[in-house]
C-alpha positions as CSV (number, residue, x, y, z in Angstrom):
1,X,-36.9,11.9,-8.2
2,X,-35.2,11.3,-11.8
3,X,-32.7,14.0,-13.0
4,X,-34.0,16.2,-15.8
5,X,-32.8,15.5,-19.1
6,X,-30.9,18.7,-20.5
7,X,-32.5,19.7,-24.0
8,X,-32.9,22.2,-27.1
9,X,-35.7,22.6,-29.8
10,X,-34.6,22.7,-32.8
11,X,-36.3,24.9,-35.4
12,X,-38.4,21.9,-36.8
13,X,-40.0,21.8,-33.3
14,X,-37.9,19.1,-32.5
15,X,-36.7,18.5,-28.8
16,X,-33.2,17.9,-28.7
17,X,-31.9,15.8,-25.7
18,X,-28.0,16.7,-25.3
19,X,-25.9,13.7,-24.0
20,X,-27.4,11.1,-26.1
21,X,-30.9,11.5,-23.7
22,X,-28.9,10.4,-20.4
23,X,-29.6,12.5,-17.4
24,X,-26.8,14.2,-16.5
25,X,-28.1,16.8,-13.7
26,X,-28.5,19.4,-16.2
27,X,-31.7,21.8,-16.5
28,X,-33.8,22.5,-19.9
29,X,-32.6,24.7,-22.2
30,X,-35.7,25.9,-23.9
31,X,-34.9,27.5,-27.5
32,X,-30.9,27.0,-27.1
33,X,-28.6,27.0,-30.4
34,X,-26.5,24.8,-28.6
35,X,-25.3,21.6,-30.3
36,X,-23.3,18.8,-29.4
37,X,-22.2,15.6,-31.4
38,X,-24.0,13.2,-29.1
39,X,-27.3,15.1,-29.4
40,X,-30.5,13.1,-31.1
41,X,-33.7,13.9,-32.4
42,X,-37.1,13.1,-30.8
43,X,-40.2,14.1,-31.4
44,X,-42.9,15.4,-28.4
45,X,-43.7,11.7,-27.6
46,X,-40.2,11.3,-25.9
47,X,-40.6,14.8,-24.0
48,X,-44.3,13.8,-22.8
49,X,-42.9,9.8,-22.0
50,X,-40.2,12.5,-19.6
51,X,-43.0,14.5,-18.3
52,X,-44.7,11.7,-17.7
53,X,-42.5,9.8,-15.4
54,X,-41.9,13.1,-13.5
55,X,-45.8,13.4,-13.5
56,X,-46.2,9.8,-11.9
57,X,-43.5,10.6,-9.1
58,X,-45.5,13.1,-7.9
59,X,-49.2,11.9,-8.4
60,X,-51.1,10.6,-5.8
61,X,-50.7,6.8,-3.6
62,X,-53.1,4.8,-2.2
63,X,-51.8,6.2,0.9
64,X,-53.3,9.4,0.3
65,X,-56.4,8.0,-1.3
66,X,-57.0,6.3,2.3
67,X,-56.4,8.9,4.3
68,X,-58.2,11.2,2.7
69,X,-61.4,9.4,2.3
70,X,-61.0,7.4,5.7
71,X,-62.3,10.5,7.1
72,X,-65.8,10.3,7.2
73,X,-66.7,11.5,10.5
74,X,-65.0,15.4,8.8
75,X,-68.7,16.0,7.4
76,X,-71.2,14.9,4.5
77,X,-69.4,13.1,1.1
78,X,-71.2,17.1,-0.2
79,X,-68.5,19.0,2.0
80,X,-65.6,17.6,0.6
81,X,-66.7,16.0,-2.9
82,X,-64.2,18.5,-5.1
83,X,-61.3,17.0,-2.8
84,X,-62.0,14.0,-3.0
85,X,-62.8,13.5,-6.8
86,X,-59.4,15.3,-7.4
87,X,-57.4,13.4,-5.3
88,X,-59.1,10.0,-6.8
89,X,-58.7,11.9,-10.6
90,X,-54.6,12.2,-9.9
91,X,-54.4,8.5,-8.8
92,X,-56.5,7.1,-11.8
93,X,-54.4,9.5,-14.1
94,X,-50.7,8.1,-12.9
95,X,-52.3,4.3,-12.7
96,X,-55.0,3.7,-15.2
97,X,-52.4,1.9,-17.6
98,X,-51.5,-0.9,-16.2
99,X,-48.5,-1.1,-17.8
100,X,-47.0,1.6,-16.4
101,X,-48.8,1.8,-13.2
102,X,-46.7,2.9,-9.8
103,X,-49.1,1.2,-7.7
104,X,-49.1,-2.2,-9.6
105,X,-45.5,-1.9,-9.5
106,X,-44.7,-1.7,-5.9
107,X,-45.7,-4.5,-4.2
108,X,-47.1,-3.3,-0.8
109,X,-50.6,-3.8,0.1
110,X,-52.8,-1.4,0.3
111,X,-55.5,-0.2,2.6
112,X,-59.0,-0.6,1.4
113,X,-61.1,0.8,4.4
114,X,-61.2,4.6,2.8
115,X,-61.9,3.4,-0.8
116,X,-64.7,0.9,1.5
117,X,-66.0,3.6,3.1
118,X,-66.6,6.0,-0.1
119,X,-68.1,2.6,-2.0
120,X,-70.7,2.1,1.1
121,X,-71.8,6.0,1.3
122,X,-75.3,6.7,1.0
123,X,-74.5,9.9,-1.0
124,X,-72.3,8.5,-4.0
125,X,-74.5,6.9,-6.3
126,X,-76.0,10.2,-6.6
127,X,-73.1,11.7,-7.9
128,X,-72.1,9.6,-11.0
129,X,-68.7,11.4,-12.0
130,X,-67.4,10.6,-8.3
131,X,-68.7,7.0,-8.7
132,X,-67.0,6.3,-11.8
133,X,-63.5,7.9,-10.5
134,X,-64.3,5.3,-7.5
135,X,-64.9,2.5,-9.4
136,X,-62.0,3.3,-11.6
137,X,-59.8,3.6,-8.5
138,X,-61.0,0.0,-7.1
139,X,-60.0,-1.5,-10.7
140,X,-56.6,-0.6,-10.0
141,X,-56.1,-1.4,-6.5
142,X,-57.9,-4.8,-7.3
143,X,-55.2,-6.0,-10.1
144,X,-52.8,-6.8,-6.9
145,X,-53.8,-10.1,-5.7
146,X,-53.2,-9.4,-1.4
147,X,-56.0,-6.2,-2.4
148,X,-58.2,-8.8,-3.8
149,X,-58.0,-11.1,-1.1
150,X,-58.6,-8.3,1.3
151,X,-62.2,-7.1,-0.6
152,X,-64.4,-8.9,1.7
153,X,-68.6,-9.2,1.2
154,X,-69.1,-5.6,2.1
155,X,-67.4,-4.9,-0.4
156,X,-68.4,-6.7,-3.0
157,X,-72.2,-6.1,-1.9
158,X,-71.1,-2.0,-2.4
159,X,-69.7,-2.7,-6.1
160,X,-72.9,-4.7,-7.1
161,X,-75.0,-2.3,-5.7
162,X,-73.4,0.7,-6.9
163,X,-72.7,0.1,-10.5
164,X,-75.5,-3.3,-11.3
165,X,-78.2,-2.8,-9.5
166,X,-78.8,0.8,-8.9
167,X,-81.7,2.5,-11.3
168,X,-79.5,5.5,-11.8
169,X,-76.2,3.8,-12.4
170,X,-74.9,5.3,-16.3
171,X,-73.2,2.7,-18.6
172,X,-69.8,3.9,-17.9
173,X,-70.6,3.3,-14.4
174,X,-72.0,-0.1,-15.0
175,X,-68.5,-0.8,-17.3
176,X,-66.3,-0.2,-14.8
177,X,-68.5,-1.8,-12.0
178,X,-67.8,-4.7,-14.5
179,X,-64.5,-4.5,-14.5
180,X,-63.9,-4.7,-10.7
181,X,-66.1,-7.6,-10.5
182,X,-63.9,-9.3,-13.6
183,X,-60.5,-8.5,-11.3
184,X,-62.0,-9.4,-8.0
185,X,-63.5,-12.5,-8.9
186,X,-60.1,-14.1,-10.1
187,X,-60.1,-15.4,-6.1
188,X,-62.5,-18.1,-5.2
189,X,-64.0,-16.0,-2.2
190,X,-65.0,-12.9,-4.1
191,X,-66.8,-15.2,-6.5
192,X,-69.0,-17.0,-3.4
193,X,-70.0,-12.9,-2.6
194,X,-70.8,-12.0,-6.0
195,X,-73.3,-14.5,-6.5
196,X,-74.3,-14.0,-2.8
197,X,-75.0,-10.8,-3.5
198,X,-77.1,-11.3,-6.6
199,X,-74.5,-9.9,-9.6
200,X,-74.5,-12.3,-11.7
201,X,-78.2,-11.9,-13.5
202,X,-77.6,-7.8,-13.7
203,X,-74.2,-8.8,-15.7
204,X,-76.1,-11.1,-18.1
205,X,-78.8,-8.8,-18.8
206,X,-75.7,-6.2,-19.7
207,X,-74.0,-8.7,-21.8
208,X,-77.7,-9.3,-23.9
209,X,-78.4,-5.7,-24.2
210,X,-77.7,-4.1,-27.5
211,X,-78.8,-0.1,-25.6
212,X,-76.0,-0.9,-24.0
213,X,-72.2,0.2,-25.8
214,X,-69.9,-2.7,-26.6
215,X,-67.5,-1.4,-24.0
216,X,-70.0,-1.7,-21.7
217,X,-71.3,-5.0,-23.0
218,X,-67.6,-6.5,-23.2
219,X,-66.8,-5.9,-19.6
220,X,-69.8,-7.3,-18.6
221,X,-68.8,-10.6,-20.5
222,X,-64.9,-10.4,-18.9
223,X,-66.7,-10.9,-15.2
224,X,-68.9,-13.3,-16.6
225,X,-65.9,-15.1,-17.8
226,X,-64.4,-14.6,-14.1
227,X,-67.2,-16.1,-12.7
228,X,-67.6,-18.7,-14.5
229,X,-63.8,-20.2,-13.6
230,X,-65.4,-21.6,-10.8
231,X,-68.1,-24.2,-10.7
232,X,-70.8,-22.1,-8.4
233,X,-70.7,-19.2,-10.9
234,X,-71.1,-21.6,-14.1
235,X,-74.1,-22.9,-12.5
236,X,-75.6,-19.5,-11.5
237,X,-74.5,-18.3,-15.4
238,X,-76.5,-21.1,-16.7
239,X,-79.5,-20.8,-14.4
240,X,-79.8,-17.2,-15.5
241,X,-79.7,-17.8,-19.6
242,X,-76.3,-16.5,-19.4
243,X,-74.9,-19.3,-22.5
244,X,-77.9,-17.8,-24.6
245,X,-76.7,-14.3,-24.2
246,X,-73.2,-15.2,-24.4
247,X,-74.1,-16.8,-27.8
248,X,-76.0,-13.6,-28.7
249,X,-73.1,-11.2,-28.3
250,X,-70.8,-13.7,-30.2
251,X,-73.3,-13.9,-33.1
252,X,-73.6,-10.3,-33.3
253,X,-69.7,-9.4,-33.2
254,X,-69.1,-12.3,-35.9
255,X,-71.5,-10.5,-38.1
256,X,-69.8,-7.1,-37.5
257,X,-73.4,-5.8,-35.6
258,X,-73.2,-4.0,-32.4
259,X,-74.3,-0.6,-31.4
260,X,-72.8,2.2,-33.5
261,X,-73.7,5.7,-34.3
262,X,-72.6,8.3,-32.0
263,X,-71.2,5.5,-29.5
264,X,-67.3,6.0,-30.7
265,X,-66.6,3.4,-28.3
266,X,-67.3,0.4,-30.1
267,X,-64.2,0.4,-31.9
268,X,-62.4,-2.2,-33.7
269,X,-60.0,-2.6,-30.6
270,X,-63.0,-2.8,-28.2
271,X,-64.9,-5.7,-30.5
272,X,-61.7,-7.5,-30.7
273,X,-61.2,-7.4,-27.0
274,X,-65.3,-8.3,-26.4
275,X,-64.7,-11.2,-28.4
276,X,-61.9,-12.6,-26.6
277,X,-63.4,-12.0,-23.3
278,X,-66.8,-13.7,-24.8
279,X,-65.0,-16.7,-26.3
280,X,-63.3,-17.0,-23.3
281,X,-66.6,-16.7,-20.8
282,X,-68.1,-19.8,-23.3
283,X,-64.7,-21.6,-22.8
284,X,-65.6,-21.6,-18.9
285,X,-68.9,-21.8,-18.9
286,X,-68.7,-25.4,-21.0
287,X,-67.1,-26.7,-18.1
288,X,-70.7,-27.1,-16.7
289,X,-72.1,-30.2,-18.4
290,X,-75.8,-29.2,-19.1
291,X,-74.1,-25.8,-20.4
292,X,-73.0,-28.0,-23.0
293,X,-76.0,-28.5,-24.3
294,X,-77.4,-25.5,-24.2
295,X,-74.2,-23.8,-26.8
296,X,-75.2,-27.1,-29.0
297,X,-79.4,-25.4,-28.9
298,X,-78.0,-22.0,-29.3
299,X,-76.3,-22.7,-32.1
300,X,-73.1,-22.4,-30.6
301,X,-71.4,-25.0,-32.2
302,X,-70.8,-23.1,-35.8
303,X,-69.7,-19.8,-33.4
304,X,-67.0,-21.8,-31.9
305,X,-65.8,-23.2,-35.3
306,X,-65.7,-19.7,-37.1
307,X,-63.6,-18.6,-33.2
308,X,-61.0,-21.3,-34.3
309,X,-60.2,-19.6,-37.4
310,X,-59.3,-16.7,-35.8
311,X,-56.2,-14.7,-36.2
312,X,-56.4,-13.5,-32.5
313,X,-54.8,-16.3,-30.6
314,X,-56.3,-15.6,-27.3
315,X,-59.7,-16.4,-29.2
316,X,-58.5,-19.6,-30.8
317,X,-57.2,-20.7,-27.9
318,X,-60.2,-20.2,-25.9
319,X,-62.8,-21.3,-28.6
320,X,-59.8,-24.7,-29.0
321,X,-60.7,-25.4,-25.1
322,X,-64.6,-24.7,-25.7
323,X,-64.5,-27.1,-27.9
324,X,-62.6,-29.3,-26.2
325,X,-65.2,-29.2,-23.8
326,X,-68.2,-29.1,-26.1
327,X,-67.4,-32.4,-28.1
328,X,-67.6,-34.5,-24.9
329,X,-70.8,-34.1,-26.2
330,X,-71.9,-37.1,-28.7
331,X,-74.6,-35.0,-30.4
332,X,-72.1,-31.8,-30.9
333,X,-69.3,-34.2,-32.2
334,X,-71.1,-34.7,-35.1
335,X,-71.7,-31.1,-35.8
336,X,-67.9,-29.9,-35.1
337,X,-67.4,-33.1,-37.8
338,X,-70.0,-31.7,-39.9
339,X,-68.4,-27.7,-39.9
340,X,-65.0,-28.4,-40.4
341,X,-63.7,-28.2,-37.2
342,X,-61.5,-30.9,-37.6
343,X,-59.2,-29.0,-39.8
344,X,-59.7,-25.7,-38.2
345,X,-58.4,-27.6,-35.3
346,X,-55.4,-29.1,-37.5
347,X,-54.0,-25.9,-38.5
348,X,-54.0,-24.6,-34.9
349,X,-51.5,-27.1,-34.2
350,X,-49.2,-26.0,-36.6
351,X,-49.3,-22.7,-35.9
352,X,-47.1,-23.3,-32.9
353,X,-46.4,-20.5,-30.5
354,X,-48.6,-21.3,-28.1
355,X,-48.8,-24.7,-26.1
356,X,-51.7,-24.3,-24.3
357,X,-53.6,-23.9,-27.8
358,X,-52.0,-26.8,-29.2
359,X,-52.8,-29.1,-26.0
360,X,-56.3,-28.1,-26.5
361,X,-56.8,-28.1,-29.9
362,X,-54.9,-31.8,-30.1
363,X,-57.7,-32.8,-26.6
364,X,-60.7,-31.5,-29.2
365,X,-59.3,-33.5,-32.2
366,X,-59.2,-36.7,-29.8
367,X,-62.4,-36.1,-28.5
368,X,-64.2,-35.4,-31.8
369,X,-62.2,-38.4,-33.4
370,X,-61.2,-40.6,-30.8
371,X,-64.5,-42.4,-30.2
372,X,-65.2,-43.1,-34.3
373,X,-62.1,-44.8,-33.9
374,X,-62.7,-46.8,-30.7
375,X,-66.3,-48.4,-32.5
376,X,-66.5,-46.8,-35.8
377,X,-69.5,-45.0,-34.8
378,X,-69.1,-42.0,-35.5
379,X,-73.4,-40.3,-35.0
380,X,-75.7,-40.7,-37.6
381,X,-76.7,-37.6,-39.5
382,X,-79.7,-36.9,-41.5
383,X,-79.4,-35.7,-45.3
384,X,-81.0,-32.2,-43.7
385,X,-77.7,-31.6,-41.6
386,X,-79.5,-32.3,-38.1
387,X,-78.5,-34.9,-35.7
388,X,-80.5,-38.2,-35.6
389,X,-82.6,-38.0,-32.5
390,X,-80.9,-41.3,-31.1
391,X,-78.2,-39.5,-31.3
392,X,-79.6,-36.2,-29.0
393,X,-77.9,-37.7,-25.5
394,X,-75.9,-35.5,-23.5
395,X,-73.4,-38.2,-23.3
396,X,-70.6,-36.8,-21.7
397,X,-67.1,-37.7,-20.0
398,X,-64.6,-36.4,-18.6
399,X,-62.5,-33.2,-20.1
400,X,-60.0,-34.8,-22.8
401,X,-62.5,-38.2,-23.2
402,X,-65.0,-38.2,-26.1
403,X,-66.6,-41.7,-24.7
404,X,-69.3,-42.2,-22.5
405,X,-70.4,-45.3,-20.5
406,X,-73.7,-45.8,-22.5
407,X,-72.0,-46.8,-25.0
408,X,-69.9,-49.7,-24.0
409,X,-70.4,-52.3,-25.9
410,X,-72.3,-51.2,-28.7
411,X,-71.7,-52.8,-32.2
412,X,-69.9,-50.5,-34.6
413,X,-72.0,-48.4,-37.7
414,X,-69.7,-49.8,-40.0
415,X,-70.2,-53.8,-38.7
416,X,-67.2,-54.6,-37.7
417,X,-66.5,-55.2,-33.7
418,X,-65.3,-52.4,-31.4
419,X,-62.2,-51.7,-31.5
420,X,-59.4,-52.0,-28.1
421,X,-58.8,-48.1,-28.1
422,X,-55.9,-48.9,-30.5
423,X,-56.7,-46.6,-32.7
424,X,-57.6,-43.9,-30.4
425,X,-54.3,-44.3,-28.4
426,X,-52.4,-44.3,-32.1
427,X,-54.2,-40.9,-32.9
428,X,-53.2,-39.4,-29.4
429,X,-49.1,-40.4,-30.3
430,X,-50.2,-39.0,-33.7
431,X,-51.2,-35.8,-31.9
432,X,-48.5,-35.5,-29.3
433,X,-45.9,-35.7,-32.6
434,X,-47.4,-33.1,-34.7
435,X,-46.8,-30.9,-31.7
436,X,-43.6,-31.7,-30.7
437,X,-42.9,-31.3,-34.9
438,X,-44.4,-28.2,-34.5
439,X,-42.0,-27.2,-31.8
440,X,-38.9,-28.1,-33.9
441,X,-40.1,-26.1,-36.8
442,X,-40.9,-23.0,-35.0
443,X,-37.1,-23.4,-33.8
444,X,-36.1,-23.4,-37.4
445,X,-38.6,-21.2,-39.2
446,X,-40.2,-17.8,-38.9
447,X,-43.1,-19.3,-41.1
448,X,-45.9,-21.4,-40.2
449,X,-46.0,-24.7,-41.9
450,X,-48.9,-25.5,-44.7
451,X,-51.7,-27.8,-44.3
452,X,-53.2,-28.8,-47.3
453,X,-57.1,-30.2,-46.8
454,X,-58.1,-30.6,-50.3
């Protein structure tokens, strides 16, 4: 257990820590006129950060989570619920930040069968308080990947029951029934029991419903997102409507909509964070090939293009790989041409930072470019904005290819013959050296370079 930290309040409230804040085995002196040189200043942040880390030595483990609720055969969930919910209450309090969670920090796995057998007892989900501090508890045992690996079906098939498909399940409940799914689903197996177990269309309908609050809606678009990383789940997601309602939430947060009055949850930090994790579900979800034609019908196309411009670089980099995956597409290349994507896509390269944006945003740029340079055909558009209809072919290749295999050998719009890639391979070394410039400057600068597309 850490030393106390000797200190005084001054008479400004103040708490004094004498030594300069080091522990030095001495006790508190509360209300003390003693002074020494080294002494500082703090205010009751720095005494609660102390209190805190004394709290968390003493809180309660996953140990004592299991063994107290691996005792089933002591009586009804009724008998013991106060016990129970204030053991689980001390663990979510010392571990509900991940940042500065004890459990996340040791690296032991931990037992799941008493947290299993609360999640599978007939009598929670008629007590909603105990189910949330349940759920809650799952979250944070489920950020360790050996816990993850460990859930199993039962498991799973308790979470979607419990919090997605239960009539009485509140929205907090639902929210962080969400948030286990979006943890658990990060390994392959926990994905193939989700969709097993018939999760995925409850999450959808969450992510489309505006009764529901944006927290609510946001986690349910993080385990879409999940989901969707692997190729069953982007399937299932598209089956289900799930690109239209991802669409739909996107729409709504871009025009600052969303469900307010007394729901003080939908903060500015929530929206920010429900973007991200809805950019980033689209991102996945356009690895699916007829998904990409369903964003280009939803009107996806001009969503993505606003998500470029973003100042939050975990959504331009996710709306740089949706559309990297997007303008495989030969009817959606004309639109991201058409919107301006193409310098959206030019100034994420030069903000620098980030490599996986730039590799992504430099793979759009050669796939919404690449094949107008390969036959100068670059889709015919009408003088209304919409995409000639010999143009509507979900002509697609593989990620990081704009060309198809239709359209070999076709003349060029502007009558000369096809090109030998050439071009296309000169715009790729054109790419790869505005990132590597980018590099260098960032190693130079602390500004971004200009781009001027007037």
């Amino acid at each position: 257990m850490p030393r106390p930290v000797s200190c005084v309040r001054s008479p400004e409230g103040k708490i004094r820590y004498l030594g300069g804040g080091k522990p030095n085995g001495g006790v508190p002196f509360w209300g003390s006129k003693r002074r020494t040189p080294e002494a500082r200043t703090v205010d009751g942040a720095g005494l609660r950060e102390w209190w805190g880390s004394m709290v968390v030595v003493l809180a309660a483990t996953s140990a004592d989570v299991h063994a107290l609720l691996s005792q089933r055969a002591s009586g009804p969930l009724s008998g013991r619920r106060e016990k129970t919910a204030r053991l689980l209450r001390e663990f979510v309090d010392a571990n509900e930040d991940a940042r500065a969670s004890p459990n996340l920090r040791d690296e032991r796995v931990d037992e799941l069968g008493g947290i299993t057998a609360l999640m599978t007892d007939t009598d929670l989900p008629g007590d909603q308080d105990l189910a949330l501090l349940a759920l809650k508890t799952l979250k944070i045992l489920s950020r360790k990947e050996d816990n993850r690996r460990g859930f199993g079906r039962e498991l799973c098939r308790a979470v979607v029951k419990l919090a997605l498909t239960h009539p009485r399940a509140s929205h907090a409940v639902t929210a962080e029934g969400a948030n286990v799914v979006l943890n658990a689903c990060y390994e392959k197996e926990n994905v193939e029991y989700v969709l097993q177990c018939g999760g995925v269309e409850p999450l959808v309908r969450v992510v489309k419903d505006t009764g529901c609050s944006m927290r609510c809606r946001s986690a349910a678009a993080g385990a879409v997102q999940s989901v969707c990383f692997q190729a069953a789940g982007r399937c299932v997601v598209r089956d289900c409507d799930g690109v239209a309602a991802l669409l739909v939430l996107l729409k709504e947060l871009d025009r600052g909509e969303g469900r307010g009055g007394k729901d003080s949850t939908d903060t500015s930090e929530e929206r920010a964070r429900a973007k991200a994790r809805v950019v980033g579900a689209v991102h996945n979800v356009s690895g699916d090939d007829d998904a990409i034609r369903l964003i280009r019908v939803g009107d996806g196309v001009p969503a993505l293009i606003r998500a470029l411009n973003s100042e939050d670089d975990c959504v331009a980099c996710s709306a740089a790989g949706a559309t990297q995956n997007v303008s495989r597409e030969r009817a959606s290349r004309v639109l991201f041409r058409r919107g301006g994507a193409v310098e959206s896509l030019a100034r994420l390269l030069g903000r620098g930072g980030d490599s996986a944006t730039q590799a992504r945003a430099a793979g759009a740029l050669l796939n919404i470019l690449g094949p107008e340079l390969e036959d100068g055909h670059g889709g015919a558009v009408s003088k209304e904005g919409e995409v000639n209809e010999d143009e509507k072919e979900n002509d697609t290749g593989s990620e990081g290819t704009g060309t198809g295999s239709r359209r070999s050998g076709r003349s060029s719009g502007s009558g000369r013959p096809p090109a030998d890639g050439s071009e296309r391979r000169a715009l790729g070394k054109l790419l790869s050296s505005a990132i590597a410039l980018t590099a260098v400057w960032d190693g130079l600068f602390e500004t971004e370079p200009a781009f001027d597309f007037t």
